[in-house]
KETIMI-845536 format. One record per residue (C-alpha): residue number from 1; chain; z, x, y. Coordinates in Angstrom, 1 decimal. Example, Ala and Ser with C-alpha at 12.3 -4.5 7.8 and 13.67 -1.06 7.14 Angstrom:
residues 2
<atom pos="1" unit="A" pz="7.8" px="12.3" py="-4.5"/>
<atom pos="2" unit="A" pz="7.1" px="13.7" py="-1.1"/>
This chain:
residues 339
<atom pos="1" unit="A" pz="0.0" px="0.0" py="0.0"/>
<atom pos="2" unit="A" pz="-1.1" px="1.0" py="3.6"/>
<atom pos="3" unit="A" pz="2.1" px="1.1" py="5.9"/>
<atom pos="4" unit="A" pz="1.1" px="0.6" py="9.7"/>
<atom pos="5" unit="A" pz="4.2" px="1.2" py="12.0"/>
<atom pos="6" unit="A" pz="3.8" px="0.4" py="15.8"/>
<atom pos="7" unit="A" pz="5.6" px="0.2" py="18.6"/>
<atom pos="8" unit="A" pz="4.0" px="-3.1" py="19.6"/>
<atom pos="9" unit="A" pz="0.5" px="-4.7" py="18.8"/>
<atom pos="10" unit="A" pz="-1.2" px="-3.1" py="21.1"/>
<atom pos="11" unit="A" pz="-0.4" px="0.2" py="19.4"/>
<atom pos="12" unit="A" pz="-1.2" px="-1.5" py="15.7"/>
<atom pos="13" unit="A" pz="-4.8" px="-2.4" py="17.2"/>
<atom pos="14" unit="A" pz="-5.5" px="0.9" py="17.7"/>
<atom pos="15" unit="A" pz="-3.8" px="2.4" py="14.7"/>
<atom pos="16" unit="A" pz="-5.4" px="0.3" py="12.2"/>
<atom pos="17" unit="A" pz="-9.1" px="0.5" py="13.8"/>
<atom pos="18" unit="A" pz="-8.5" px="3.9" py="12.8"/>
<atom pos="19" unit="A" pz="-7.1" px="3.6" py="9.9"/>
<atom pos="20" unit="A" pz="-9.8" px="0.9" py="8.4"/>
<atom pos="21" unit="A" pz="-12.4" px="3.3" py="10.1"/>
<atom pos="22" unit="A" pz="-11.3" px="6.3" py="8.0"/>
<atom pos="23" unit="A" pz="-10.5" px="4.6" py="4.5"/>
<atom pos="24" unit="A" pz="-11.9" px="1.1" py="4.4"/>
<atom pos="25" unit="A" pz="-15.1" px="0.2" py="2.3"/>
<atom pos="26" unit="A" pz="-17.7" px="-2.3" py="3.2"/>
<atom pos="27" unit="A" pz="-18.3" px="-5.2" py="1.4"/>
<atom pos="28" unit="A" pz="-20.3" px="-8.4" py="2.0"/>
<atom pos="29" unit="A" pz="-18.9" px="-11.9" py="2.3"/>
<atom pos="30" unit="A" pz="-19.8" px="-15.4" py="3.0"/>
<atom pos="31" unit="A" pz="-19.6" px="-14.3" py="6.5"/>
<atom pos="32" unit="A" pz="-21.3" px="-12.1" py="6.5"/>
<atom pos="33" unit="A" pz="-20.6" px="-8.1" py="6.2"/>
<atom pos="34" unit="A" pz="-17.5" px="-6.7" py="6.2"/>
<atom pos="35" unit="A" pz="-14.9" px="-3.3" py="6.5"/>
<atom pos="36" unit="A" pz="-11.9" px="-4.4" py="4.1"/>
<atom pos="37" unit="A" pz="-9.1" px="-2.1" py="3.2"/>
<atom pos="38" unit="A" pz="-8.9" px="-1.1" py="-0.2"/>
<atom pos="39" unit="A" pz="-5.1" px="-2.0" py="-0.9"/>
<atom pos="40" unit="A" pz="-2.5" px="-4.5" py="0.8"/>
<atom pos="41" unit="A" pz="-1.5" px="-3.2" py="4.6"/>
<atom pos="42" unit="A" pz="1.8" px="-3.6" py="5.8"/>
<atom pos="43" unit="A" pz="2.3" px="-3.7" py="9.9"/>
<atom pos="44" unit="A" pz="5.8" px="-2.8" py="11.0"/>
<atom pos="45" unit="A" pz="7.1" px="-3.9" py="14.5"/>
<atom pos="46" unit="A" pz="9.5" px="-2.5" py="16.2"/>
<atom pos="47" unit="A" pz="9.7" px="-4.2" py="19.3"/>
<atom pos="48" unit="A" pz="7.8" px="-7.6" py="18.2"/>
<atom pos="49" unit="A" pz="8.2" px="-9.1" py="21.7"/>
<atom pos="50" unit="A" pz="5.9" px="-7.0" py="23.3"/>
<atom pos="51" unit="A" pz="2.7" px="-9.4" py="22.0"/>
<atom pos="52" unit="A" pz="0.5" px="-9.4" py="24.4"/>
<atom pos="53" unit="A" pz="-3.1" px="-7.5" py="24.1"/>
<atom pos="54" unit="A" pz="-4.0" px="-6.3" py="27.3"/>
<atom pos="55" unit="A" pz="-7.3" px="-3.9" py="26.0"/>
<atom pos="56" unit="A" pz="-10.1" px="-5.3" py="28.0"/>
<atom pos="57" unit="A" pz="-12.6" px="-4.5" py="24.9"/>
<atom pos="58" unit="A" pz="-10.5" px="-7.3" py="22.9"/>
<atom pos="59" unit="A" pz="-10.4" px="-9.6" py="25.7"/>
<atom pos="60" unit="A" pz="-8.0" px="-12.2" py="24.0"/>
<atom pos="61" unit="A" pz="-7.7" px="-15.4" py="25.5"/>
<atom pos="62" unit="A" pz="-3.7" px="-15.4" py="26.7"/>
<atom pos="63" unit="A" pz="-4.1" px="-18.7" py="27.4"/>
<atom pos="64" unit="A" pz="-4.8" px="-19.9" py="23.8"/>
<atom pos="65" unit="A" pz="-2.4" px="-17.6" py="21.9"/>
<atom pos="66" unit="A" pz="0.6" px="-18.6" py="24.4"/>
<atom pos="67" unit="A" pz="0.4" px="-22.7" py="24.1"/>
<atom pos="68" unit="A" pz="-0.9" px="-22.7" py="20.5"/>
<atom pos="69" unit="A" pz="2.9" px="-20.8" py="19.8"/>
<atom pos="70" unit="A" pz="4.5" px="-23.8" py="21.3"/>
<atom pos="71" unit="A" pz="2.0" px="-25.8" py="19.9"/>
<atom pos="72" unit="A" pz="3.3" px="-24.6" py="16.7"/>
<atom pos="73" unit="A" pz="6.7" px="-24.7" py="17.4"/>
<atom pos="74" unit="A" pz="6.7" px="-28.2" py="18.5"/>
<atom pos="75" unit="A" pz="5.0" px="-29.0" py="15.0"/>
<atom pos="76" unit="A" pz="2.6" px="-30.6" py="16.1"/>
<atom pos="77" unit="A" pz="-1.2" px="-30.6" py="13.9"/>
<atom pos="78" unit="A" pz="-3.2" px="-32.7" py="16.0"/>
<atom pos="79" unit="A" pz="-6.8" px="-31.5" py="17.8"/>
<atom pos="80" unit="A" pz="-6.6" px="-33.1" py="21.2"/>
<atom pos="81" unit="A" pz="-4.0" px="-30.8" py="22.4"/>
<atom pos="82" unit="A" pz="-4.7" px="-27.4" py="21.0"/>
<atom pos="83" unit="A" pz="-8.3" px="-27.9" py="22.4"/>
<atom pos="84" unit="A" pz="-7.4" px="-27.8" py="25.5"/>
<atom pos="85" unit="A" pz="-7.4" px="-24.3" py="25.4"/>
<atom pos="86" unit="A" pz="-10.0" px="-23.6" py="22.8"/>
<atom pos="87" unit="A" pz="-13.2" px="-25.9" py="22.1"/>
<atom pos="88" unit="A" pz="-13.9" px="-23.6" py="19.6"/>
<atom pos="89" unit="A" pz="-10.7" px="-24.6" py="17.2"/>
<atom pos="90" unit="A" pz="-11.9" px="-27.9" py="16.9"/>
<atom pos="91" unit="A" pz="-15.0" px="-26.7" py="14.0"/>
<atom pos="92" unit="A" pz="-11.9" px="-26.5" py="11.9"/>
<atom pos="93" unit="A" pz="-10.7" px="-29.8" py="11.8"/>
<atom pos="94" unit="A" pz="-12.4" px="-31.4" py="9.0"/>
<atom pos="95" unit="A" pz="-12.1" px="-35.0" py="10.5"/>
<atom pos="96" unit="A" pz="-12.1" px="-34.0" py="14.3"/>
<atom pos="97" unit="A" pz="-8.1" px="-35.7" py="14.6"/>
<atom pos="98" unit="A" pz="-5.9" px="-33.1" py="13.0"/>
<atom pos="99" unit="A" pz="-5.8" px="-29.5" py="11.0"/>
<atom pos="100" unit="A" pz="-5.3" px="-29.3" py="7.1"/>
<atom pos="101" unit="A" pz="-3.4" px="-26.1" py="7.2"/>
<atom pos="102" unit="A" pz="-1.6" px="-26.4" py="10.6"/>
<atom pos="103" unit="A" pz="1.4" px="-24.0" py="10.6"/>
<atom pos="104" unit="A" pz="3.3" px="-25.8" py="12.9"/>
<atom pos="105" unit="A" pz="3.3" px="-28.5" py="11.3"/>
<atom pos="106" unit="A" pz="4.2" px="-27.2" py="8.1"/>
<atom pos="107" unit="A" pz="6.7" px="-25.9" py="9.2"/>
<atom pos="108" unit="A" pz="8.5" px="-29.1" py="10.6"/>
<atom pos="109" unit="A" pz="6.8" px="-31.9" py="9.2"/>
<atom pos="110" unit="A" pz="5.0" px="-31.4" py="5.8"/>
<atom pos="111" unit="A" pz="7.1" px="-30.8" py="3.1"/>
<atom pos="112" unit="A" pz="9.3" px="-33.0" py="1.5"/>
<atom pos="113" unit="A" pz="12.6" px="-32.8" py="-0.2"/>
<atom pos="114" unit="A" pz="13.2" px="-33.1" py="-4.3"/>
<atom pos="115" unit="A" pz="15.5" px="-34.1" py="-6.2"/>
<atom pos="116" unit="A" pz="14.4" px="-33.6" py="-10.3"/>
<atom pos="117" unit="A" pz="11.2" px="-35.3" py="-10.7"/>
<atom pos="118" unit="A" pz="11.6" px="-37.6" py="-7.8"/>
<atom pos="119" unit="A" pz="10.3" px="-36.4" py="-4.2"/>
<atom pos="120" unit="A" pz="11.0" px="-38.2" py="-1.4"/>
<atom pos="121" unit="A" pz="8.1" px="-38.6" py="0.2"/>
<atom pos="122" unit="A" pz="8.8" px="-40.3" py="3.1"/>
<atom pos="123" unit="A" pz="11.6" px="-38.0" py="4.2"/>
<atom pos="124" unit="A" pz="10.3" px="-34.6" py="5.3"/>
<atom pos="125" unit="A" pz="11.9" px="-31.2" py="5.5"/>
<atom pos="126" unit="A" pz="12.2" px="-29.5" py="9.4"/>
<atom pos="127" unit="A" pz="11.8" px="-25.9" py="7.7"/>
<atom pos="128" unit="A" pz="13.4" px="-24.2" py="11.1"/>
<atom pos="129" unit="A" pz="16.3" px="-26.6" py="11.5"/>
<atom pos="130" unit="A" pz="17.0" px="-26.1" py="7.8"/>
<atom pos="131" unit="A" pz="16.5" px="-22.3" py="8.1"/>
<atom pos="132" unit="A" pz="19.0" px="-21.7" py="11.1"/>
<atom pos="133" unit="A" pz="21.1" px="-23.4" py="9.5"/>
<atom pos="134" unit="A" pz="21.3" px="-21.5" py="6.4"/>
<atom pos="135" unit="A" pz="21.7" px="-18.4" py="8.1"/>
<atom pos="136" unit="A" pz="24.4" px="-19.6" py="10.8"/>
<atom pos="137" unit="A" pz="26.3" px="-20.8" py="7.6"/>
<atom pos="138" unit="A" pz="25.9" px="-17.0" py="5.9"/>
<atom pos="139" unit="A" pz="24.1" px="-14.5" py="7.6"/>
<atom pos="140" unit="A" pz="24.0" px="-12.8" py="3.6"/>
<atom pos="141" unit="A" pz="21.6" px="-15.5" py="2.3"/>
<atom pos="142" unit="A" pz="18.9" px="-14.4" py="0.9"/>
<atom pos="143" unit="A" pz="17.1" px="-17.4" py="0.4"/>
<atom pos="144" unit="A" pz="15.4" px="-18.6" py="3.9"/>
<atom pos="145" unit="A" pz="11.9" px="-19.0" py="3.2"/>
<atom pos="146" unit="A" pz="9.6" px="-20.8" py="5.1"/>
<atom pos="147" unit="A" pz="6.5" px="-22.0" py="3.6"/>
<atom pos="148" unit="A" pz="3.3" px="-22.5" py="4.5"/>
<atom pos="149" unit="A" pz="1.0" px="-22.7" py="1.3"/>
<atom pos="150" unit="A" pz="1.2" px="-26.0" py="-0.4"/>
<atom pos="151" unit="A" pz="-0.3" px="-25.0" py="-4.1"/>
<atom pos="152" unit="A" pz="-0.9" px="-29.1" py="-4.3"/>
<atom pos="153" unit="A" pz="-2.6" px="-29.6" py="-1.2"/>
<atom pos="154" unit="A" pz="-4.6" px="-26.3" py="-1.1"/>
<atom pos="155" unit="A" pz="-5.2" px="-24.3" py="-4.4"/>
<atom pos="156" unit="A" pz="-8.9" px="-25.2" py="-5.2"/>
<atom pos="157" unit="A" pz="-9.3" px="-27.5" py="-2.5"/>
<atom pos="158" unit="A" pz="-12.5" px="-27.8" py="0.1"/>
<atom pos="159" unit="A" pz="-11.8" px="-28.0" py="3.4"/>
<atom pos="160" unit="A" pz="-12.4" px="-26.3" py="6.5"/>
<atom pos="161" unit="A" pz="-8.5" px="-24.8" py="7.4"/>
<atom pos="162" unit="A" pz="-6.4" px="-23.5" py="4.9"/>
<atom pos="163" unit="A" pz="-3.2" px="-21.5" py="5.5"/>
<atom pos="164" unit="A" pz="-3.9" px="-18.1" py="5.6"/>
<atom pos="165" unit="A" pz="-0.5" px="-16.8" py="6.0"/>
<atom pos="166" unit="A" pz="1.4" px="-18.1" py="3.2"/>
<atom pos="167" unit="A" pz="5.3" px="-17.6" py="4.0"/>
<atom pos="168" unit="A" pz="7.5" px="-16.4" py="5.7"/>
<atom pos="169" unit="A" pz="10.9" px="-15.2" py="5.1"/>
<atom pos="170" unit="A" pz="14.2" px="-14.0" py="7.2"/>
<atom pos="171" unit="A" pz="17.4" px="-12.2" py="6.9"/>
<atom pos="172" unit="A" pz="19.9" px="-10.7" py="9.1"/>
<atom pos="173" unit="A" pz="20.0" px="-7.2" py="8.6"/>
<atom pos="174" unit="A" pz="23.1" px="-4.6" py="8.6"/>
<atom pos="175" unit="A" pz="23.1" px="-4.2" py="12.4"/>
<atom pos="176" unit="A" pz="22.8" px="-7.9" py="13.0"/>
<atom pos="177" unit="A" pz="19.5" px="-8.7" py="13.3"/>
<atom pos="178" unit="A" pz="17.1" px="-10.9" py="12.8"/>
<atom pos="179" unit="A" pz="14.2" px="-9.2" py="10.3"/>
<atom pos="180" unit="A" pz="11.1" px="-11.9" py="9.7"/>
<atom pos="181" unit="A" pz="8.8" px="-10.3" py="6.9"/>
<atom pos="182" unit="A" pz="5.0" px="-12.6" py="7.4"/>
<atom pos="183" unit="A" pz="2.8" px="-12.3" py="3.7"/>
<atom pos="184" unit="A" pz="-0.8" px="-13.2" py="4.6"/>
<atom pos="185" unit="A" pz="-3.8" px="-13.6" py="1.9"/>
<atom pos="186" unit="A" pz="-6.4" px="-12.7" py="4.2"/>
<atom pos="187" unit="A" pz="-6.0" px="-11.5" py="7.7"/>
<atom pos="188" unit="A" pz="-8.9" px="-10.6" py="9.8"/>
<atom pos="189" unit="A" pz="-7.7" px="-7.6" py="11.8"/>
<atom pos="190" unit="A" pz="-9.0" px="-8.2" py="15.0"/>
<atom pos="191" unit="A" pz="-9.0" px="-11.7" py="15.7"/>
<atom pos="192" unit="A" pz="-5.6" px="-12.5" py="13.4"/>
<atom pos="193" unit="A" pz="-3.5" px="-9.4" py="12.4"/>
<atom pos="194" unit="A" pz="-3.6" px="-7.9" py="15.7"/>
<atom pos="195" unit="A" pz="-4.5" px="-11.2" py="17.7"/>
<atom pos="196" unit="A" pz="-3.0" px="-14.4" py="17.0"/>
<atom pos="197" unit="A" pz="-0.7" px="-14.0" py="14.3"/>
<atom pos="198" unit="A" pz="1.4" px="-11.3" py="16.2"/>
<atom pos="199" unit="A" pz="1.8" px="-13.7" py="19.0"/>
<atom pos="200" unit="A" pz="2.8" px="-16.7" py="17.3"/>
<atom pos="201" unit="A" pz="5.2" px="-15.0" py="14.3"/>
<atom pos="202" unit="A" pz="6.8" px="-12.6" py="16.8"/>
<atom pos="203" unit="A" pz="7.6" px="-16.0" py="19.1"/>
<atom pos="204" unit="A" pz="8.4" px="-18.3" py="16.3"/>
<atom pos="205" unit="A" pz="11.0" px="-14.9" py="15.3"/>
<atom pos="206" unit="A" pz="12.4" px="-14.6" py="18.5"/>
<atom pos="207" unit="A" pz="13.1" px="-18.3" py="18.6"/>
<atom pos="208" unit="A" pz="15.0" px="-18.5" py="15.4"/>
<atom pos="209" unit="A" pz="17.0" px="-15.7" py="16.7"/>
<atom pos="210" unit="A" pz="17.9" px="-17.1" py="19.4"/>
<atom pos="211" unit="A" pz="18.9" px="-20.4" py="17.4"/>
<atom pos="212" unit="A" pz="20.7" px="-18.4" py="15.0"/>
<atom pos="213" unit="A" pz="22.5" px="-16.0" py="17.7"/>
<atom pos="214" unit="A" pz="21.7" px="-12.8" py="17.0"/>
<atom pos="215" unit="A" pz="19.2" px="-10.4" py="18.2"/>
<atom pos="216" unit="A" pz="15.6" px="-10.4" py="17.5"/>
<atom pos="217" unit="A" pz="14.9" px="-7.6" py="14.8"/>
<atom pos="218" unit="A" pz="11.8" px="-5.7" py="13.4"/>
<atom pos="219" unit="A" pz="8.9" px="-8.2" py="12.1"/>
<atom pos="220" unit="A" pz="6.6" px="-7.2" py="9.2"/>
<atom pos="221" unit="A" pz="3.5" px="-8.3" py="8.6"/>
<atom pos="222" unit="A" pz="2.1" px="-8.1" py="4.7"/>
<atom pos="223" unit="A" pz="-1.5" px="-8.6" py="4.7"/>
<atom pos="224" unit="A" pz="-3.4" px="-8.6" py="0.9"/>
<atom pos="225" unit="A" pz="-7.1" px="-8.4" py="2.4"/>
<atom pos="226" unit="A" pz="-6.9" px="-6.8" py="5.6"/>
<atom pos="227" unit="A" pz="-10.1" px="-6.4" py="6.7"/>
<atom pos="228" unit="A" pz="-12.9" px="-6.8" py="9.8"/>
<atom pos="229" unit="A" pz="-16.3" px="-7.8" py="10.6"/>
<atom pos="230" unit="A" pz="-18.9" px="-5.6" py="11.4"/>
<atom pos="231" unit="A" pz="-20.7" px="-6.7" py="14.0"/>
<atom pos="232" unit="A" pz="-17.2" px="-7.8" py="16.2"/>
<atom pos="233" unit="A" pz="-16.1" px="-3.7" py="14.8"/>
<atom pos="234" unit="A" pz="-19.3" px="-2.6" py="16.7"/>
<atom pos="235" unit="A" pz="-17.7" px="-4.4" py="19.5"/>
<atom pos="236" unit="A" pz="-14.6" px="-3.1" py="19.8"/>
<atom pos="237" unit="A" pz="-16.0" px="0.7" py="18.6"/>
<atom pos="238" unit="A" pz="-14.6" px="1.7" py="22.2"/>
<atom pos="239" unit="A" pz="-11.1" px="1.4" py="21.4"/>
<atom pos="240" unit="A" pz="-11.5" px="4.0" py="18.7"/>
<atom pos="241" unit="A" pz="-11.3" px="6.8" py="21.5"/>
<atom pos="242" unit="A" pz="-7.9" px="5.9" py="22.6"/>
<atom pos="243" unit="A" pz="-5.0" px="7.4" py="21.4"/>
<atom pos="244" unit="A" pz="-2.0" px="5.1" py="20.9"/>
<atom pos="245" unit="A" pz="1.4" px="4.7" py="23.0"/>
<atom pos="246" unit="A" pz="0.0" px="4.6" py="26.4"/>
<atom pos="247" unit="A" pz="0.0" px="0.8" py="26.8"/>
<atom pos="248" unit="A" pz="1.4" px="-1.2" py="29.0"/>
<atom pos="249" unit="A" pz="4.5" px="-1.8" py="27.5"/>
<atom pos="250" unit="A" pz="5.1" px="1.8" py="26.1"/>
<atom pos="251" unit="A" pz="4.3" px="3.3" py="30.0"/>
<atom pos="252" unit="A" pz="7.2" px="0.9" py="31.8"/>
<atom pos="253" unit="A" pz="4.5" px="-1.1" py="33.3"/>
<atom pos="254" unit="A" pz="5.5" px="-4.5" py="31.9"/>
<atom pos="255" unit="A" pz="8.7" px="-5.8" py="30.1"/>
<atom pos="256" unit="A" pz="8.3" px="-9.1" py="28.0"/>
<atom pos="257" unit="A" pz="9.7" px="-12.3" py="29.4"/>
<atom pos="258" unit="A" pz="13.2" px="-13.7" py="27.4"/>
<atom pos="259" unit="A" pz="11.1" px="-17.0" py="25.4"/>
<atom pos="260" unit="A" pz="14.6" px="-18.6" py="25.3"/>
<atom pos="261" unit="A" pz="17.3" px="-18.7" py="27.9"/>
<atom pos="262" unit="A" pz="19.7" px="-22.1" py="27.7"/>
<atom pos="263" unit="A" pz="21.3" px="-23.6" py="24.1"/>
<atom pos="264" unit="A" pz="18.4" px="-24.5" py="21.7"/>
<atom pos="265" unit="A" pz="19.1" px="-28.0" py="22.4"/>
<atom pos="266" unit="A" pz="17.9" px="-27.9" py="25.5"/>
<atom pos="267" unit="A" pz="15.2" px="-25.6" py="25.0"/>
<atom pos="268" unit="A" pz="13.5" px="-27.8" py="22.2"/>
<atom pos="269" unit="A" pz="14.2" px="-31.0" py="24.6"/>
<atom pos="270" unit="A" pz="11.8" px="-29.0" py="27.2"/>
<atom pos="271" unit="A" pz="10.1" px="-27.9" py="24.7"/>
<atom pos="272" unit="A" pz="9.1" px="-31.2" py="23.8"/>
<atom pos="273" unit="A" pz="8.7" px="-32.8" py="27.4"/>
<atom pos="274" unit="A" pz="5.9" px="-29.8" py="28.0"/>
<atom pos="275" unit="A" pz="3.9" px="-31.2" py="25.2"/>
<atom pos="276" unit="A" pz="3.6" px="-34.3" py="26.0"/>
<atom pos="277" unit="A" pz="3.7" px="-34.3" py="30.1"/>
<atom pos="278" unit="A" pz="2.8" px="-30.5" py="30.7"/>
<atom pos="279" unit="A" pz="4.1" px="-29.2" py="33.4"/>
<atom pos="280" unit="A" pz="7.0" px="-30.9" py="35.8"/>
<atom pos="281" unit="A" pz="10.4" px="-30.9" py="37.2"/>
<atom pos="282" unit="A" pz="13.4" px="-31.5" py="35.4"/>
<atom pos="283" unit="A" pz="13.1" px="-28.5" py="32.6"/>
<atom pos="284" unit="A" pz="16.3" px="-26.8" py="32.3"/>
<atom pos="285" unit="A" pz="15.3" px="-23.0" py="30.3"/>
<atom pos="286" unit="A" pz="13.3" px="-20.8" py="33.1"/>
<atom pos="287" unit="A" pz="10.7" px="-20.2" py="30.6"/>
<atom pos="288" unit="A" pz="9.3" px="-23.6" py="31.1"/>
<atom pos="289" unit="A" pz="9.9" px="-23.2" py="34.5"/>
<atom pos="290" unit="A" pz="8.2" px="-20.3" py="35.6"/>
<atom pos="291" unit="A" pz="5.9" px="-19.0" py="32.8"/>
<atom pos="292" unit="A" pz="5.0" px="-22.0" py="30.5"/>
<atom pos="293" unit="A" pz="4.4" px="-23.9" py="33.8"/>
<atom pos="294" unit="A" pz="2.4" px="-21.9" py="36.2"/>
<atom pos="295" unit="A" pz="0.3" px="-21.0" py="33.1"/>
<atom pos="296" unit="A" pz="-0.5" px="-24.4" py="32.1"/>
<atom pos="297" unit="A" pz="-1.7" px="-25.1" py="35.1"/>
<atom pos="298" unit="A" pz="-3.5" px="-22.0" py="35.8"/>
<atom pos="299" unit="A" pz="-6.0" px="-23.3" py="33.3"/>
<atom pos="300" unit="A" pz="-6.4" px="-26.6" py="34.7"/>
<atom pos="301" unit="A" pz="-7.5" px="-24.8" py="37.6"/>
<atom pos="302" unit="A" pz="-9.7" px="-22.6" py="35.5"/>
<atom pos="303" unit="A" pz="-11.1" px="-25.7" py="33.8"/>
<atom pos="304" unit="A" pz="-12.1" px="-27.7" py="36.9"/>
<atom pos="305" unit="A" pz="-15.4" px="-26.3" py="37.1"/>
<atom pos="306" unit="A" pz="-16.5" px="-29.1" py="40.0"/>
<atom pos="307" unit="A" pz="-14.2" px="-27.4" py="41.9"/>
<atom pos="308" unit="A" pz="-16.1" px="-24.4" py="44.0"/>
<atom pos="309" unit="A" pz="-12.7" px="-22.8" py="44.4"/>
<atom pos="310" unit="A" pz="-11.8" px="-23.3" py="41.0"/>
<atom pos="311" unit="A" pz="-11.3" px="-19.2" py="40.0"/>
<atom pos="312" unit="A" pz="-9.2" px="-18.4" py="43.0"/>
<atom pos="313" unit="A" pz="-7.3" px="-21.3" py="42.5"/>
<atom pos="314" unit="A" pz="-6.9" px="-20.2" py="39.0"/>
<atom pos="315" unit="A" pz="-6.1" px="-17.0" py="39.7"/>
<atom pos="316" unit="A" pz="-3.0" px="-17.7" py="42.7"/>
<atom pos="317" unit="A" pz="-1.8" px="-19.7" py="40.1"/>
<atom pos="318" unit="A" pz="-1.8" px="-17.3" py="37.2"/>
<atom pos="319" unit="A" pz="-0.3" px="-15.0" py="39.8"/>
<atom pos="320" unit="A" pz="3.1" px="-17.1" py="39.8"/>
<atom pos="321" unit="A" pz="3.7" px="-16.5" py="36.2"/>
<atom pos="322" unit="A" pz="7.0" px="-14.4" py="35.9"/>
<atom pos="323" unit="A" pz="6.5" px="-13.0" py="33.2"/>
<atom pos="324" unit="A" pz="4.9" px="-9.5" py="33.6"/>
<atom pos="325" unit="A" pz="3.7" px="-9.4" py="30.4"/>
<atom pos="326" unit="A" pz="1.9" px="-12.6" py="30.4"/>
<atom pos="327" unit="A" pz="1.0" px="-12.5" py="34.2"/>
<atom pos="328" unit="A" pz="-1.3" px="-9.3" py="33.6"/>
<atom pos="329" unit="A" pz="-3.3" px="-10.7" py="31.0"/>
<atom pos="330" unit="A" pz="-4.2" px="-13.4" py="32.7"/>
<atom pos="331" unit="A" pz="-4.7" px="-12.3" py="35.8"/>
<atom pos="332" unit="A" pz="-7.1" px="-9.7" py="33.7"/>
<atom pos="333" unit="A" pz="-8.5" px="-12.2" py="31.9"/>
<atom pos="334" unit="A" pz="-9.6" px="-14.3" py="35.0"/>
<atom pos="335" unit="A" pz="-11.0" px="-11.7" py="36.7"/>
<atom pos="336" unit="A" pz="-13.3" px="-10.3" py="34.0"/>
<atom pos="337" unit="A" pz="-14.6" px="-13.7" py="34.2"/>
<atom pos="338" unit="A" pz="-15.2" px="-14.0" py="37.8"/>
<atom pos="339" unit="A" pz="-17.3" px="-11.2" py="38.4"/>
């Protein structure tokens, strides 16, 4: 197994572009050609908070991974929101409503508890609430694992969106905190590994550690067929001549904003009045306030193409978000586009 230990995922982009680079083998697929790793790869980071891509090459859409991670943590499966953010999301609905292998939703609303042979399907099991509990109760148990694959509703199944990471699991380590350890069947590199997935498992972590009370640990990312595409590794060849640990977060130029700042209670309560009436006043955690917010309606702005003004407008908006982290990449991101 390939072990890939980073700082943050900035520095795991550029150490496993290398890596597949130097010991991958190509291999076609149904999408066409591809640079796959020969064994499982393992990411290790160490500071998982620091999510944000800022590499101009990748040009990730900060908008998209930030509200599809409370998307997710609000449980939530269903097209018209996510595509706010993302038209593109929506060719993997198979009935254009909701998403098979939503992991938000899996997590909080699709399994449901047993008792022998009996399952009791109209009662359904909130994997977080269930898992924070657990470990409040005995920070030693070693049996908090949240699922994603459902071997019923996907093994051998058609369809369009099928979990690709499978589970997930957590533990308090011996200094107190809280380790999350992600196993993934197939994880592009680019547009997942180093993309998505460390956005929305390092924010879903830092949430459960700040249900359970304890710090936010290392995070571990466990990926069977780690591979890429070659025509988006063509794209992104660039990044291959620069040498890791001189990101933004490694030089002091950005610090990651705190996700949750008030009781859980009260965060989930916002949490759930953004979702359904975006941004207003009354939220009680400064998150919602101030970053969640301010980016919400940053791409509004963006999105109101009758407007002339509507990329300035954008961009004094994205300009409010406090966190630094987040405020870059969009402010990056919205300029690349207005030029």
């Amino acid at each position: 197994m390939k072990v890939i230990s980073a700082r943050n995922v900035n520095e795991a982009l550029l150490l496993g572009l290398n890596a597949l680079q130097e010991e991958g083998v190509d291999r076609d697929s149904r999408n066409g050609m591809v640079r796959v790793f020969p064994e499982p790869v393992t990411t290790v980071y160490q500071e998982p908070e620091e999510r944000v891509v800022f590499f101009p090459e990748r040009d990730a859409n900060p908008y998209f991974h930030f509200m599809e991670s409370l998307w997710m943590l609000s449980g939530r499966r269903d097209v018209e929101w996510i595509s706010q953010f993302s038209t593109n999301i929506m060719n993997y609905s198979d009935d254009g409503v909701t998403f098979h292998g939503a992991y938000g939703y899996r997590w909080r609303n699709w399994f449901s508890p047993a008792i022998g042979d009996y399952q009791y399907k109209d009662v359904v099991v909130d994997q977080l609430t269930t898992i924070a509990s657990l470990l409040k109760m005995n920070p030693d148990d070693r049996r908090v694992v949240l699922q994603m694959w459902d071997t019923s509703a996907d093994l051998g199944m058609e369809g369009k969106d099928f979990p690709c990471n499978l589970i997930a699991t957590f533990r308090i380590s011996p200094y107190n905190f809280l380790d999350m350890t992600v196993f993934n069947r197939s994880n592009d590199m680019i547009w997942g590994a180093y993309g998505a997935n460390a956005v929305h498992f390092s924010m879903l972590q830092e949430v459960m550690a700040a249900w359970v009370g304890v710090p936010i640990g290392r995070y571990w990312q466990v990926s069977t067929n780690f591979h890429a595409y070659h025509n988006i590794l063509k794209k992104h060849s660039d990044l291959l001549k620069i040498s890791p640990g001189f990101d933004d977060y490694s030089l002091g130029n950005v610090r990651p904003f705190k996700v949750v700042n008030s009781p859980i209670d009260e965060w989930f309560q916002d949490l759930e009045m953004f979702m359904e009436v975006g941004p207003v006043m009354g939220f009680k955690d400064v998150f919602f306030k101030k970053v969640a917010s301010p980016m919400f309606q940053s791409w509004m702005a963006w999105k109101d193409r009758e407007n002339p003004n509507h990329a300035e407008n954008a961009l004094k908006l994205a300009e409010k978000i406090a966190a630094e982290d987040w405020r870059k990449a969009c402010v990056e991101w919205l300029i690349r586009r207005s030029k």
